[in-house]
HTML snippet that shows the backbone in 3Dmol.js (N, CA, C, O; Angstrom):
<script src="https://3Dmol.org/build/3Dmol-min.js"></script>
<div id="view" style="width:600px;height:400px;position:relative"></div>
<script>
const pdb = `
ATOM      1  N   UNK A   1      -2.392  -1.472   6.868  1.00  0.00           N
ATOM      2  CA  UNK A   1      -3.091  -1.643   5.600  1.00  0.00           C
ATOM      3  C   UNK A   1      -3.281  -0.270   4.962  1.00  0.00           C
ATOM      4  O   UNK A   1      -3.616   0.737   5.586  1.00  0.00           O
ATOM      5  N   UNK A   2      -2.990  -0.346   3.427  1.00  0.00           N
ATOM      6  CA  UNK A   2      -3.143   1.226   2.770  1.00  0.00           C
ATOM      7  C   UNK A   2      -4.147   1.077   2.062  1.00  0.00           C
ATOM      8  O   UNK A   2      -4.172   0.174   1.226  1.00  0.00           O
ATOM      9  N   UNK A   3      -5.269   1.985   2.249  1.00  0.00           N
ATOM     10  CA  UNK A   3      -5.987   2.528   1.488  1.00  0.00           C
ATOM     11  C   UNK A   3      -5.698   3.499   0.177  1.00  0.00           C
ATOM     12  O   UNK A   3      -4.808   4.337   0.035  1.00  0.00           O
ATOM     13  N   UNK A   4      -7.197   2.937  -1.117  1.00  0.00           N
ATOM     14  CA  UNK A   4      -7.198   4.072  -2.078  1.00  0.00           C
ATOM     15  C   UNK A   4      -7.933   4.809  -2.572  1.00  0.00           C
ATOM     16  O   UNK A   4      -9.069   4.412  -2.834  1.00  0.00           O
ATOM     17  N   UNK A   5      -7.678   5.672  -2.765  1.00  0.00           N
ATOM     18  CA  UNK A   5      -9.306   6.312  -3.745  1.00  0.00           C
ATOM     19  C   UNK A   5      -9.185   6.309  -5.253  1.00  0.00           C
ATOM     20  O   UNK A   5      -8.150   6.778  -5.725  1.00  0.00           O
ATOM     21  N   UNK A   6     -10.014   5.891  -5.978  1.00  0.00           N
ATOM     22  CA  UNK A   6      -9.474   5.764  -7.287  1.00  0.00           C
ATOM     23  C   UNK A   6     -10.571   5.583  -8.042  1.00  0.00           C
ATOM     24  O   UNK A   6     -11.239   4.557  -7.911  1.00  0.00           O
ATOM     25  N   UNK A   7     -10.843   6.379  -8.772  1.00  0.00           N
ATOM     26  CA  UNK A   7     -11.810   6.568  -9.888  1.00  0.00           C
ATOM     27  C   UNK A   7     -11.923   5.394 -11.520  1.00  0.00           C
ATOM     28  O   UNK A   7     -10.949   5.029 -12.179  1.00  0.00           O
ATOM     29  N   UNK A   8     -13.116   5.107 -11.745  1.00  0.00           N
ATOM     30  CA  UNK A   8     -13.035   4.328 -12.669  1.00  0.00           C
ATOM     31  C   UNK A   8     -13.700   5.158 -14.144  1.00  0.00           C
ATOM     32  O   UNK A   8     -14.759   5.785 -14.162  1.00  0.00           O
ATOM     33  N   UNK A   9     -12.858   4.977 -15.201  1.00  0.00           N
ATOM     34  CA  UNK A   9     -13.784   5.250 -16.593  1.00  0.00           C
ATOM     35  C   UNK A   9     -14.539   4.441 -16.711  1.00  0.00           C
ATOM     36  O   UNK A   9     -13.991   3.421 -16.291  1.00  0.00           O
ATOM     37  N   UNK A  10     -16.135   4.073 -17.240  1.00  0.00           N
ATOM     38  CA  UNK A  10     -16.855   3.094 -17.709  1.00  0.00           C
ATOM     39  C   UNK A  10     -16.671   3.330 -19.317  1.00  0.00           C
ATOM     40  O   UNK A  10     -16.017   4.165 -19.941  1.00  0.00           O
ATOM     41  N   UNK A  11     -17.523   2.243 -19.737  1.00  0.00           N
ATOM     42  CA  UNK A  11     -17.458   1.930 -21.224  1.00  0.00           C
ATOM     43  C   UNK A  11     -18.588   3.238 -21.461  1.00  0.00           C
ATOM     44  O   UNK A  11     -18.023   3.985 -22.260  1.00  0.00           O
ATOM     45  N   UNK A  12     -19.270   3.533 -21.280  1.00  0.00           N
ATOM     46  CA  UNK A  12     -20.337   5.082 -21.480  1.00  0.00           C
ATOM     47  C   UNK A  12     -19.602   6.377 -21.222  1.00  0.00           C
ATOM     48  O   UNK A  12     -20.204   7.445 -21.106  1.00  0.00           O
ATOM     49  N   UNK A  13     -18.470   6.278 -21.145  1.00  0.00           N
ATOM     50  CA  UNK A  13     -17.636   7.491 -20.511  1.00  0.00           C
ATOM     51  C   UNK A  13     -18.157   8.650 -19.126  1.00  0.00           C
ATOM     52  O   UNK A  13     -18.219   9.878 -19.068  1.00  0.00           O
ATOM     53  N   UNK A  14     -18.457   7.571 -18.153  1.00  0.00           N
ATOM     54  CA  UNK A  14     -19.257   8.440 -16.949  1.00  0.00           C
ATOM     55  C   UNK A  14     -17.812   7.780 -16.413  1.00  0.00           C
ATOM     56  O   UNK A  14     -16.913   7.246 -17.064  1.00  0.00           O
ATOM     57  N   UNK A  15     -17.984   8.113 -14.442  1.00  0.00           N
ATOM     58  CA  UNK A  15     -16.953   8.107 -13.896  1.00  0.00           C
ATOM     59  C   UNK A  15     -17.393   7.436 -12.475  1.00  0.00           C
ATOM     60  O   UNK A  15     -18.364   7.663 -11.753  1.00  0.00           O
ATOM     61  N   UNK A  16     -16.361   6.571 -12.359  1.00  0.00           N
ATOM     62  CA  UNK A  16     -17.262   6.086 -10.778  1.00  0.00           C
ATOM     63  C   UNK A  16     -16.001   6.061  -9.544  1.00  0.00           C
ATOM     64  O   UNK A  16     -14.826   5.718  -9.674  1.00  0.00           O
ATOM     65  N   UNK A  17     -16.666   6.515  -8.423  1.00  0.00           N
ATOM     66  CA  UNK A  17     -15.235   6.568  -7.703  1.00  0.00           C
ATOM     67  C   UNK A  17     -15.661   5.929  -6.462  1.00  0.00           C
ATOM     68  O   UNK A  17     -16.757   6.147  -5.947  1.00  0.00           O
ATOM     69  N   UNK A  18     -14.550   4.930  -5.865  1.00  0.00           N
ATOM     70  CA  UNK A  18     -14.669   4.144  -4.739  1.00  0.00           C
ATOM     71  C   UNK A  18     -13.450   3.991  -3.863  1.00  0.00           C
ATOM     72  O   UNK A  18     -12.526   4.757  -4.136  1.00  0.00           O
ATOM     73  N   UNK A  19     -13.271   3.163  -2.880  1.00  0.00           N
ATOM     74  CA  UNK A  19     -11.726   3.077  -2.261  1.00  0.00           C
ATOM     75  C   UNK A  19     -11.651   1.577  -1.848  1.00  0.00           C
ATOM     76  O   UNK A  19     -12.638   0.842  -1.814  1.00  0.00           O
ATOM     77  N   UNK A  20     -10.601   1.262  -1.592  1.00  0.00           N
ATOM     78  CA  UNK A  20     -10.625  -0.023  -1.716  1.00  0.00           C
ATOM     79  C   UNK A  20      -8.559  -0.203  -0.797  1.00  0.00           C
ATOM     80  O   UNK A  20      -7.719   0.620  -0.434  1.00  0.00           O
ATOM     81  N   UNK A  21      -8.624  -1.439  -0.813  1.00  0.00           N
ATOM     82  CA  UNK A  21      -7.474  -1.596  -0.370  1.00  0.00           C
ATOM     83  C   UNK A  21      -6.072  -2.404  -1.387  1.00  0.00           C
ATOM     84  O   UNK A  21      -4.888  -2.690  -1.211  1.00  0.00           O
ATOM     85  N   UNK A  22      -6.963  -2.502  -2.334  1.00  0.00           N
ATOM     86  CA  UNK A  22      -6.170  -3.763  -3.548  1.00  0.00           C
ATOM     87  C   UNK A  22      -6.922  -3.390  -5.031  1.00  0.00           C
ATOM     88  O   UNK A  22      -7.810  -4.025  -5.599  1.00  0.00           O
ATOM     89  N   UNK A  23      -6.175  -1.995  -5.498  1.00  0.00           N
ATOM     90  CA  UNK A  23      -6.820  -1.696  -7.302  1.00  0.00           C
ATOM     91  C   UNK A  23      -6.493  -2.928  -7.649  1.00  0.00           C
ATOM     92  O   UNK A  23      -7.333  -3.640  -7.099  1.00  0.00           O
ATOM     93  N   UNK A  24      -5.776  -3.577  -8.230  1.00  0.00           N
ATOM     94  CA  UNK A  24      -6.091  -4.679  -9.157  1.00  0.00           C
ATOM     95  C   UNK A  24      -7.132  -5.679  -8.455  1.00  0.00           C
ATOM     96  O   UNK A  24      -8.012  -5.956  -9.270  1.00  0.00           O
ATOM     97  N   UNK A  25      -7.275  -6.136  -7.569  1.00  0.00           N
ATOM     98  CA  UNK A  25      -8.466  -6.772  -7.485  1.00  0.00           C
ATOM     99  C   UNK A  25      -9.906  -6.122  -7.546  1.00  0.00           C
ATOM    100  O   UNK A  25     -10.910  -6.448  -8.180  1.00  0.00           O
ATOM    101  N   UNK A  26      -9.640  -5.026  -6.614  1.00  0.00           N
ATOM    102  CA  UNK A  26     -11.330  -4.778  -7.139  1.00  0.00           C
ATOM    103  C   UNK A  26     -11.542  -4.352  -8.326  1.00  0.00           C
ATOM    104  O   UNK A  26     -12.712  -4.515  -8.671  1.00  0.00           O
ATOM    105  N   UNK A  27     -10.540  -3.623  -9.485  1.00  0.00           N
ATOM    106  CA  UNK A  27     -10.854  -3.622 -10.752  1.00  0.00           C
ATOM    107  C   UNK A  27     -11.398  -5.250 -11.241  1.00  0.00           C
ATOM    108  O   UNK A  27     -12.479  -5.536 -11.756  1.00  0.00           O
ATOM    109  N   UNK A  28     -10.775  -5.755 -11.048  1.00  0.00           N
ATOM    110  CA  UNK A  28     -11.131  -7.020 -11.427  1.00  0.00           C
ATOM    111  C   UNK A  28     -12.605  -7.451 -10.984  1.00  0.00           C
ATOM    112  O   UNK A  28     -13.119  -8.312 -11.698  1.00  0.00           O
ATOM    113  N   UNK A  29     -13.252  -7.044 -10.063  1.00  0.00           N
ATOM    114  CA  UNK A  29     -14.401  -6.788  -9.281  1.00  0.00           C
ATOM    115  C   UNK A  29     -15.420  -6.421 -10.168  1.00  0.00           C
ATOM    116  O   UNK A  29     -16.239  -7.201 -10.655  1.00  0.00           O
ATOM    117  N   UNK A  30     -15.339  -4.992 -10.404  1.00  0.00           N
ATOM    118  CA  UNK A  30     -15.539  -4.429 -11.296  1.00  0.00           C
ATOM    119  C   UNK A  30     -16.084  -5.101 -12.660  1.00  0.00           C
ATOM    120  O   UNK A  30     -17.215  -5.212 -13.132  1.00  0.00           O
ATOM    121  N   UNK A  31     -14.815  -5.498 -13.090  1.00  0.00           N
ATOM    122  CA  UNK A  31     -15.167  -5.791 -14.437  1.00  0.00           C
ATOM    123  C   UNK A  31     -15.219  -7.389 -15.033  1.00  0.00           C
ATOM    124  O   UNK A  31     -14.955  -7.742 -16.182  1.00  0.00           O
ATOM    125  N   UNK A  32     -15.726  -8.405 -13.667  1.00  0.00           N
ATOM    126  CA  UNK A  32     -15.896  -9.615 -13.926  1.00  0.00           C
ATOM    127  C   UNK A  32     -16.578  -9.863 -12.950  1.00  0.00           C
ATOM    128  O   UNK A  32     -16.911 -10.993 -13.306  1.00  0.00           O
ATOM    129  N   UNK A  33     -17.134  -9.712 -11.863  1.00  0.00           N
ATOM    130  CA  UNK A  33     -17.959 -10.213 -10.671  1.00  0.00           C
ATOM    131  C   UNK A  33     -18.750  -9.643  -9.944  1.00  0.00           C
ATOM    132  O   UNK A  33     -18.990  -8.444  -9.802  1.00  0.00           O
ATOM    133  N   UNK A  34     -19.255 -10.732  -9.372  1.00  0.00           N
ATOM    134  CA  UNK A  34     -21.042 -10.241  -8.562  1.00  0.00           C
ATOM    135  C   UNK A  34     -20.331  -8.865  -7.563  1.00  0.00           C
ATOM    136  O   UNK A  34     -20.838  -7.775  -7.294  1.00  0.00           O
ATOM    137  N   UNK A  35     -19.283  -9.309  -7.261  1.00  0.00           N
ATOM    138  CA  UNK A  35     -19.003  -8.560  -6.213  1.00  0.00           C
ATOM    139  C   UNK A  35     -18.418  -6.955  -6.916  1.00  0.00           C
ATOM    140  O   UNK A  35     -17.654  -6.332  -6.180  1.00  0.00           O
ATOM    141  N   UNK A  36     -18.692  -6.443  -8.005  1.00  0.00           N
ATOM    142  CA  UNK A  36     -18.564  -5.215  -8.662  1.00  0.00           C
ATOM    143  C   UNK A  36     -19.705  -4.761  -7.954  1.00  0.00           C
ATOM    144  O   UNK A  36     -20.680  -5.331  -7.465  1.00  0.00           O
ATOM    145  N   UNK A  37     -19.199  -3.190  -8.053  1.00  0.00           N
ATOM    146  CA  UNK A  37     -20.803  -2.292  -8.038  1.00  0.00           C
ATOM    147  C   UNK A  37     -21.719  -2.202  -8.760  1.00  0.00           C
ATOM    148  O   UNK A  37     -21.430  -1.992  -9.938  1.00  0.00           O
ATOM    149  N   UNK A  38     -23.110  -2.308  -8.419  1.00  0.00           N
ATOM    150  CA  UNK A  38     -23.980  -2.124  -9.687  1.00  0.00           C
ATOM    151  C   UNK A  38     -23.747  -1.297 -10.351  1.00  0.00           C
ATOM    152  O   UNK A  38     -24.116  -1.565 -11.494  1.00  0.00           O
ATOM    153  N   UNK A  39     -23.112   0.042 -10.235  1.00  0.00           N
ATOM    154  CA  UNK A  39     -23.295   1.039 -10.710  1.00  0.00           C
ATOM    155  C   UNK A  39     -22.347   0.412 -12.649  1.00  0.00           C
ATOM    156  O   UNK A  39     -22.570   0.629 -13.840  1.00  0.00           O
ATOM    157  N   UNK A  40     -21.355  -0.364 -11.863  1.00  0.00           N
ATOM    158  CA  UNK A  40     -20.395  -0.140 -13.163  1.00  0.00           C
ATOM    159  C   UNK A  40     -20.796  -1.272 -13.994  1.00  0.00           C
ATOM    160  O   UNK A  40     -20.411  -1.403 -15.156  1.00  0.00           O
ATOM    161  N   UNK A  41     -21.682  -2.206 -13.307  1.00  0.00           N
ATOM    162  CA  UNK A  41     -21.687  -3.879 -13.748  1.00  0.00           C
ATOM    163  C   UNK A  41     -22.868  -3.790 -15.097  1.00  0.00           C
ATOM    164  O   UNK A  41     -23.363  -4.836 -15.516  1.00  0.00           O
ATOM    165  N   UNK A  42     -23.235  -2.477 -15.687  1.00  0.00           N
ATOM    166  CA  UNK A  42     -23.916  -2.782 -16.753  1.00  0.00           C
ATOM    167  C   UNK A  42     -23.343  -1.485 -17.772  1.00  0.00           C
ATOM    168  O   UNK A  42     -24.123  -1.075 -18.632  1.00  0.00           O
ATOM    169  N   UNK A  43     -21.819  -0.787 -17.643  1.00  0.00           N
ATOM    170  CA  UNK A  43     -21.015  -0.374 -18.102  1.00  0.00           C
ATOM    171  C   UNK A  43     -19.730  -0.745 -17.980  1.00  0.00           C
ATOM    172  O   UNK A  43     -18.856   0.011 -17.556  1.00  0.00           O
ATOM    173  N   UNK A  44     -19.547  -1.881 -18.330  1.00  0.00           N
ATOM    174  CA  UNK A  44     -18.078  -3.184 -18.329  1.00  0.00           C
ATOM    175  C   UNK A  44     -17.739  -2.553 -19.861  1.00  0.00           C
ATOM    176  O   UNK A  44     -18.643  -2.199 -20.618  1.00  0.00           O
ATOM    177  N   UNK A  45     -16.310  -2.463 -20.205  1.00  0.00           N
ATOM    178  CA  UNK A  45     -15.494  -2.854 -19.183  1.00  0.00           C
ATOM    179  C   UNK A  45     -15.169  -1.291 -18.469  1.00  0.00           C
ATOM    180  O   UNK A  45     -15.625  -0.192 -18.784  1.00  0.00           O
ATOM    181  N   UNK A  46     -14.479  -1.560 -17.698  1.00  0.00           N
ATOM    182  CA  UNK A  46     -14.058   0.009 -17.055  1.00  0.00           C
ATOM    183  C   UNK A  46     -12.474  -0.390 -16.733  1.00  0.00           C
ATOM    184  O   UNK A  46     -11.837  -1.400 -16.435  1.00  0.00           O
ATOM    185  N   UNK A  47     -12.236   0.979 -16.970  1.00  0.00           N
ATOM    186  CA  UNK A  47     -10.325   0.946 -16.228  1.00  0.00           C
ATOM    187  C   UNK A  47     -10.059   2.257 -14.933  1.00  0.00           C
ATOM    188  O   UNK A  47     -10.954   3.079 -14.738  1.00  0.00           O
ATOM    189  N   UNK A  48      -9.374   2.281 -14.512  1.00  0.00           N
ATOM    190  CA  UNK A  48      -8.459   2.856 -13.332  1.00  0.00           C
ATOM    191  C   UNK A  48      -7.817   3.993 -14.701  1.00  0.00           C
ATOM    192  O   UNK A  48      -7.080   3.789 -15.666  1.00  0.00           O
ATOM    193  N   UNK A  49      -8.668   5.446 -14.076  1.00  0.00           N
ATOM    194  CA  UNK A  49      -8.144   6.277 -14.970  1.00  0.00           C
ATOM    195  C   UNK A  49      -7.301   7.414 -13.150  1.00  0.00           C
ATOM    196  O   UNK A  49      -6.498   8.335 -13.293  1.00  0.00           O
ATOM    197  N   UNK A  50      -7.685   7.057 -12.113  1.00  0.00           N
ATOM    198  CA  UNK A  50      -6.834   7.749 -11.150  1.00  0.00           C
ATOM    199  C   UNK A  50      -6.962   7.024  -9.638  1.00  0.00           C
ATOM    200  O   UNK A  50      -8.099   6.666  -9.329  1.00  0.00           O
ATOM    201  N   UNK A  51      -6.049   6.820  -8.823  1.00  0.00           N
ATOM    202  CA  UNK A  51      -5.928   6.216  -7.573  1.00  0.00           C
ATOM    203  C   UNK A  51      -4.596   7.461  -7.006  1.00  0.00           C
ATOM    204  O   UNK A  51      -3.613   8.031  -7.478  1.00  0.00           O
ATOM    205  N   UNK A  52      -5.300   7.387  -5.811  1.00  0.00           N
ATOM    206  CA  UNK A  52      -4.485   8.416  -4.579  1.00  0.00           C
ATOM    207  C   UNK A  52      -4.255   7.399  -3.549  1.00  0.00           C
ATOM    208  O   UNK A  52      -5.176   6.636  -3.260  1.00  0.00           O
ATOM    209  N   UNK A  53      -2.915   7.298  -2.861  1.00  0.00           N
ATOM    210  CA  UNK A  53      -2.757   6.760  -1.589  1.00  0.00           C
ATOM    211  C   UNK A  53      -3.205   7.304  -0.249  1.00  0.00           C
ATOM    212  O   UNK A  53      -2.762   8.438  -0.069  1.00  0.00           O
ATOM    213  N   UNK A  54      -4.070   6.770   0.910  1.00  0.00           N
ATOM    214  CA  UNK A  54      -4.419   7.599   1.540  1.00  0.00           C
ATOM    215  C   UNK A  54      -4.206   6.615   2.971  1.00  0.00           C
ATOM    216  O   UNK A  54      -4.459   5.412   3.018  1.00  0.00           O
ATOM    217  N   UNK A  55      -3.699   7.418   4.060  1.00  0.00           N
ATOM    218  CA  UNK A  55      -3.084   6.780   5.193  1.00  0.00           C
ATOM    219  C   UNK A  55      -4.439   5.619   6.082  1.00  0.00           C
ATOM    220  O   UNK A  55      -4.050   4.777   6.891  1.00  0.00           O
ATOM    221  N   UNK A  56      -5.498   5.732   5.853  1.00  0.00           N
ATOM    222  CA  UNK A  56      -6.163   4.691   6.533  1.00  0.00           C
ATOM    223  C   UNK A  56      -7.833   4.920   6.223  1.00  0.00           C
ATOM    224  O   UNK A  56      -8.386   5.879   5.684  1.00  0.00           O
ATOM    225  N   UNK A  57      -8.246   4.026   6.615  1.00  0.00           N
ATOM    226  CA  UNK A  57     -10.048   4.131   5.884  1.00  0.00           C
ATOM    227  C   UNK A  57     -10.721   5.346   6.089  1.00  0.00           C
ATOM    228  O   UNK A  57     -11.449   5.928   5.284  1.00  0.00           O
ATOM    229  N   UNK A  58     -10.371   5.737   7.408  1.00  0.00           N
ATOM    230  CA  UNK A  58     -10.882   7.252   7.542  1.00  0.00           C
ATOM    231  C   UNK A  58     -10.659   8.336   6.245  1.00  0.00           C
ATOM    232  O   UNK A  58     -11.551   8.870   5.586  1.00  0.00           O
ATOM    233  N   UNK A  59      -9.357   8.473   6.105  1.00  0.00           N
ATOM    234  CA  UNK A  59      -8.736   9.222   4.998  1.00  0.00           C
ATOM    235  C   UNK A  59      -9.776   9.801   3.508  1.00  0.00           C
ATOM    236  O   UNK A  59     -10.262  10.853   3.095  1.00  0.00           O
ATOM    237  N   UNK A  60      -9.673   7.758   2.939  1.00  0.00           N
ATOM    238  CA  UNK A  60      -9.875   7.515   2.506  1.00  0.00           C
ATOM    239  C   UNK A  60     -11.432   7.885   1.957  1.00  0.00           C
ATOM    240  O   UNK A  60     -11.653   8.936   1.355  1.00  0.00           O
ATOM    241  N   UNK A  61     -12.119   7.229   2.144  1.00  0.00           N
ATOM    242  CA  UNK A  61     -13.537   7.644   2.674  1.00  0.00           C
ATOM    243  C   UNK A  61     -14.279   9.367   2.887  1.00  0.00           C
ATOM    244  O   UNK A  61     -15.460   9.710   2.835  1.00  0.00           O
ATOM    245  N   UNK A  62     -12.576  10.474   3.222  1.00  0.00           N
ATOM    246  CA  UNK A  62     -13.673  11.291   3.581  1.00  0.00           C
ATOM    247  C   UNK A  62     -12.727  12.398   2.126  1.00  0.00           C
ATOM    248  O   UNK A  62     -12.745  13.604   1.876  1.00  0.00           O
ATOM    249  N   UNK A  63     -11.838  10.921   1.331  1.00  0.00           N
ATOM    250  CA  UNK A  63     -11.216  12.329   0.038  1.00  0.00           C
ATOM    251  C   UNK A  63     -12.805  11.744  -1.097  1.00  0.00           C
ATOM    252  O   UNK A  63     -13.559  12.343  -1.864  1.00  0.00           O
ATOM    253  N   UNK A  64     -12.677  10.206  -0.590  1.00  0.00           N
ATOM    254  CA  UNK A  64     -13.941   9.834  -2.006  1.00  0.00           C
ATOM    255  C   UNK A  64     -15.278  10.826  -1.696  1.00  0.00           C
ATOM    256  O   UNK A  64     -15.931  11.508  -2.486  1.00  0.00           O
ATOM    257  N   UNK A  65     -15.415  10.655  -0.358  1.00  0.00           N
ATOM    258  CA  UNK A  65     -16.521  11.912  -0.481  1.00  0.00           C
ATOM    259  C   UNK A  65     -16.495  13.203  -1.051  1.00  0.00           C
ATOM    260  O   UNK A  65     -17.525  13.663  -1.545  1.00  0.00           O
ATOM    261  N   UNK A  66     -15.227  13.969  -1.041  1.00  0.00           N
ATOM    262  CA  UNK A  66     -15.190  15.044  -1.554  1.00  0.00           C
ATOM    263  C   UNK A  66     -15.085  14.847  -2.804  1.00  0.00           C
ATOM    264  O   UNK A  66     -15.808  15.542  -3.518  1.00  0.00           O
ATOM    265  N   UNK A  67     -14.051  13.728  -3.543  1.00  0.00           N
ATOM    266  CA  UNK A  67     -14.481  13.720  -4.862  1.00  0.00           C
ATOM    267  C   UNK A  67     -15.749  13.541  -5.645  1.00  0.00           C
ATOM    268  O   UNK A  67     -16.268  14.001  -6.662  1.00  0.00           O
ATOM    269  N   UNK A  68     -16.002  12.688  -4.732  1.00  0.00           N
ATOM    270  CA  UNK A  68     -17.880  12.650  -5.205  1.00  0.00           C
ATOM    271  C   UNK A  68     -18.861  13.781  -5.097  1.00  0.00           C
ATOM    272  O   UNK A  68     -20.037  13.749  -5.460  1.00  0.00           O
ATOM    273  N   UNK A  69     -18.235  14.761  -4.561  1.00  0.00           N
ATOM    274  CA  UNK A  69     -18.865  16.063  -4.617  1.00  0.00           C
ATOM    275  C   UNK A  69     -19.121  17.057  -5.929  1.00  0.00           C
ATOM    276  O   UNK A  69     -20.046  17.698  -6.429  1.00  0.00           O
ATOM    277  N   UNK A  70     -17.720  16.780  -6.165  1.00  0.00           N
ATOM    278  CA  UNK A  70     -17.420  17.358  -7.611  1.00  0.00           C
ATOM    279  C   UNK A  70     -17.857  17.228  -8.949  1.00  0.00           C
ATOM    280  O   UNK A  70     -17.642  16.099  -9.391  1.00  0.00           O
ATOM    281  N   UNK A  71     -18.603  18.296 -10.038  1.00  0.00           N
ATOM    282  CA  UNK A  71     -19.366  18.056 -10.940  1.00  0.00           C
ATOM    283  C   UNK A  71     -18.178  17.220 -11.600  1.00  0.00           C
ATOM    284  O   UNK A  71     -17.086  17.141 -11.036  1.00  0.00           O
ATOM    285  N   UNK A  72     -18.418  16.655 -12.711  1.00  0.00           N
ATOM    286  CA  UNK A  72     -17.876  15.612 -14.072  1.00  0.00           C
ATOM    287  C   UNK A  72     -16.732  16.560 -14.292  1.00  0.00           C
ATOM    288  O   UNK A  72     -15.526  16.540 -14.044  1.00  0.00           O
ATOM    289  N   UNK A  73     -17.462  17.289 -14.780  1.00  0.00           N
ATOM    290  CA  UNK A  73     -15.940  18.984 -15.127  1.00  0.00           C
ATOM    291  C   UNK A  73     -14.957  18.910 -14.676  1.00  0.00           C
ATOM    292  O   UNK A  73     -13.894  18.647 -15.239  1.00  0.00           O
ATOM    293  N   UNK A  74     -15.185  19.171 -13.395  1.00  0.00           N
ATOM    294  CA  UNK A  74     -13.803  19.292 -12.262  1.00  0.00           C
ATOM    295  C   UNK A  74     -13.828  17.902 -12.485  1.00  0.00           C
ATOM    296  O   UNK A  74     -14.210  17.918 -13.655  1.00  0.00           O
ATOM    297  N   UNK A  75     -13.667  16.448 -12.141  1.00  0.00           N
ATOM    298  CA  UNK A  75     -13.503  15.802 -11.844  1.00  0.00           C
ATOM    299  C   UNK A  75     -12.855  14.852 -13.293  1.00  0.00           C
ATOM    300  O   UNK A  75     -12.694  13.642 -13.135  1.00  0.00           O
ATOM    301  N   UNK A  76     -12.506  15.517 -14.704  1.00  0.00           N
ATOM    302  CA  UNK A  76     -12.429  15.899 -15.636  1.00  0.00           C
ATOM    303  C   UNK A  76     -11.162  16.618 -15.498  1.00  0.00           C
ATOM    304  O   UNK A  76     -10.184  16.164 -16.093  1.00  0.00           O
ATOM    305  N   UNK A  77     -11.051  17.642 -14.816  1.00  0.00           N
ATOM    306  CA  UNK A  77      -9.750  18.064 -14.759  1.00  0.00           C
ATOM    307  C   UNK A  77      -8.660  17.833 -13.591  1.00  0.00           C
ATOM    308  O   UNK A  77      -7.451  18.064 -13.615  1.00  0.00           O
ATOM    309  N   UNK A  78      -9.254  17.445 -12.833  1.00  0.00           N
ATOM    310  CA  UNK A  78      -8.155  16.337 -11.777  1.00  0.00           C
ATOM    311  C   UNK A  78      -7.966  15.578 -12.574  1.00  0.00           C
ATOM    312  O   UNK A  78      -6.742  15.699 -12.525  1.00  0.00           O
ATOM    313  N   UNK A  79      -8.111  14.851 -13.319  1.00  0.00           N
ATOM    314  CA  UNK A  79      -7.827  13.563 -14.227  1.00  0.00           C
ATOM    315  C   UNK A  79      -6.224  14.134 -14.945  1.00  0.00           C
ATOM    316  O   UNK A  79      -5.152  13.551 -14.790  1.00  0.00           O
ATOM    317  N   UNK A  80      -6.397  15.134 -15.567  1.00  0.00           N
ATOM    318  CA  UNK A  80      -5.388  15.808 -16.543  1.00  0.00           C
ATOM    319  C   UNK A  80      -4.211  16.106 -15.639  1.00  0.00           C
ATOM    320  O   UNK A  80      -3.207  16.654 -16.093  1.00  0.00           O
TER     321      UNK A  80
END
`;
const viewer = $3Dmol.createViewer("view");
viewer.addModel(pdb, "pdb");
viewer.setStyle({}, {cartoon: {color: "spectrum"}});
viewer.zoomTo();
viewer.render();
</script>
């Protein structure tokens, strides 16, 4: 099974980043169901502005952490 890390734009232009095993479904998550994060479920709609392939949950998990480290700025210019 492949893991991803992949950042979402919201409709407020903030940034939310999670990993998952299936972008089109959990976008879909996201932006139609209970099962979205709160974080994004009262900034619908949101899109997939970046996803990285990463070899297994471990991976995964410890790049979203580092991206989640990163001010908006940087995380702003990984995007580009």
């Amino acid at each position: 099974m492949s893991y991803f890390v992949y950042i979402l734009r919201c409709s407020d232009n903030t940034l939310y980043t999670g990993i998952t095993t299936d972008l089109e479904r959990r976008l879909g998550e996201h932006n139609g169901s209970p099962k979205g994060a709160k974080y994004t479920r009262n900034r619908r709609p949101v899109k997939i502005v970046y996803s990285e392939p990463c070899k297994d949950k471990s991976a995964a998990s410890k790049r979203e952490y580092a991206i989640k480290q990163l001010t908006k700025r940087e995380k702003e210019a990984m995007l580009k």
